[in-house]
C-alpha positions as CSV (number, residue, x, y, z in Angstrom):
1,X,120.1,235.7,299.9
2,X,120.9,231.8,301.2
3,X,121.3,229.1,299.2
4,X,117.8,227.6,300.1
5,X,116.7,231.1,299.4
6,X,117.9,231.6,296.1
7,X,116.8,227.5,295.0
8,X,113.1,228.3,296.3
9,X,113.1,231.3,294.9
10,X,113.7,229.9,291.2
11,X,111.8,226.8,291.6
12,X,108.8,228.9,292.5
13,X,109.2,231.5,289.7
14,X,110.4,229.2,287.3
15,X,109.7,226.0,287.7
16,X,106.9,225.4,289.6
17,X,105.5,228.7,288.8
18,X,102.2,227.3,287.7
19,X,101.0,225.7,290.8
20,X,100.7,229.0,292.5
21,X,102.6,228.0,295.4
22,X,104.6,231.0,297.3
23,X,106.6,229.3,299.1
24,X,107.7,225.5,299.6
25,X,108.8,223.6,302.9
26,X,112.5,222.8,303.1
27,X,111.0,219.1,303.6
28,X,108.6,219.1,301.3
29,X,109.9,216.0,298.6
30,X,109.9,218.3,295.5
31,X,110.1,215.3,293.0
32,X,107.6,213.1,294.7
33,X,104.7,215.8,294.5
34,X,105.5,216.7,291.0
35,X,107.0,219.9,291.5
36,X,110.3,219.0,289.8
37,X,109.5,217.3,286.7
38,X,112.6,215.9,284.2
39,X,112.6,219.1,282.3
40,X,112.4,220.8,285.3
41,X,115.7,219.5,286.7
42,X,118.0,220.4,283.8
43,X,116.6,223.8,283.8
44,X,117.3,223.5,287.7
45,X,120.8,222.0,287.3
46,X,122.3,224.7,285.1
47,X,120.8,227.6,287.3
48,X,122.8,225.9,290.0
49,X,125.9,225.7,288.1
50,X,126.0,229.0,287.2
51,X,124.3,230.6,289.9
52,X,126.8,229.2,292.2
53,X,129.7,228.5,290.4
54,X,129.9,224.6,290.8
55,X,129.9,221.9,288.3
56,X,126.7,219.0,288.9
57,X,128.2,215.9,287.2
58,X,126.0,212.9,285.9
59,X,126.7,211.0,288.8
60,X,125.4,213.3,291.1
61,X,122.0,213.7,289.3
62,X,120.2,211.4,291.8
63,X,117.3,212.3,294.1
64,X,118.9,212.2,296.9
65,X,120.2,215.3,295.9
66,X,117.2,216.9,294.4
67,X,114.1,215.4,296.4
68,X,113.9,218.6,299.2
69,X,115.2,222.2,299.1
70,X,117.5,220.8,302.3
71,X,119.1,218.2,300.2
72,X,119.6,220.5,297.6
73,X,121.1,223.5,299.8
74,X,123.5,220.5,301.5
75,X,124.3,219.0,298.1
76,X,125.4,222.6,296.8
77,X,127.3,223.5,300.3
78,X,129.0,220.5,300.0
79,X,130.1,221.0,296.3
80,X,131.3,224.7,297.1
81,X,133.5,223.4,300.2
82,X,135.2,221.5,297.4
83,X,136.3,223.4,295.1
């Protein structure tokens, strides 16, 4: 499974699971249309620290890294590369 894979795949079953969406455009501005709500993004931020082994810090909690499953698939890449 791809990064974007496995980030749409837990927003839409835990997260945004009751909008009844099945699936979400890797565009589609996440925060903007609700979809990722406060709570939301700290529930998102530690699956992505220890789904992939990185560490998200304050700083980075911005929505240019949240606002599409793109951003957040290049955000994580980017993370990973430096480690």
């Amino acid at each position: 499974m791809t990064i974007l894979e496995n980030l749409e795949n837990y927003l839409l079953t835990e997260i945004a699971a009751d909008l009844g969406k099945k699936s979400l455009a890797p565009d589609e501005d996440l925060l903007d249309r609700g979809t990722i709500d406060s709570l939301g993004m700290m529930k998102l931020i530690v699956f992505i620290e220890e789904t992939f082994g990185i560490k998200v810090i304050d700083e980075e909690i911005v929505p240019e890294n949240f606002q599409t499953l793109n951003s957040m698939t290049g955000f994580v890449e980017q993370k990973m590369k430096n480690m």
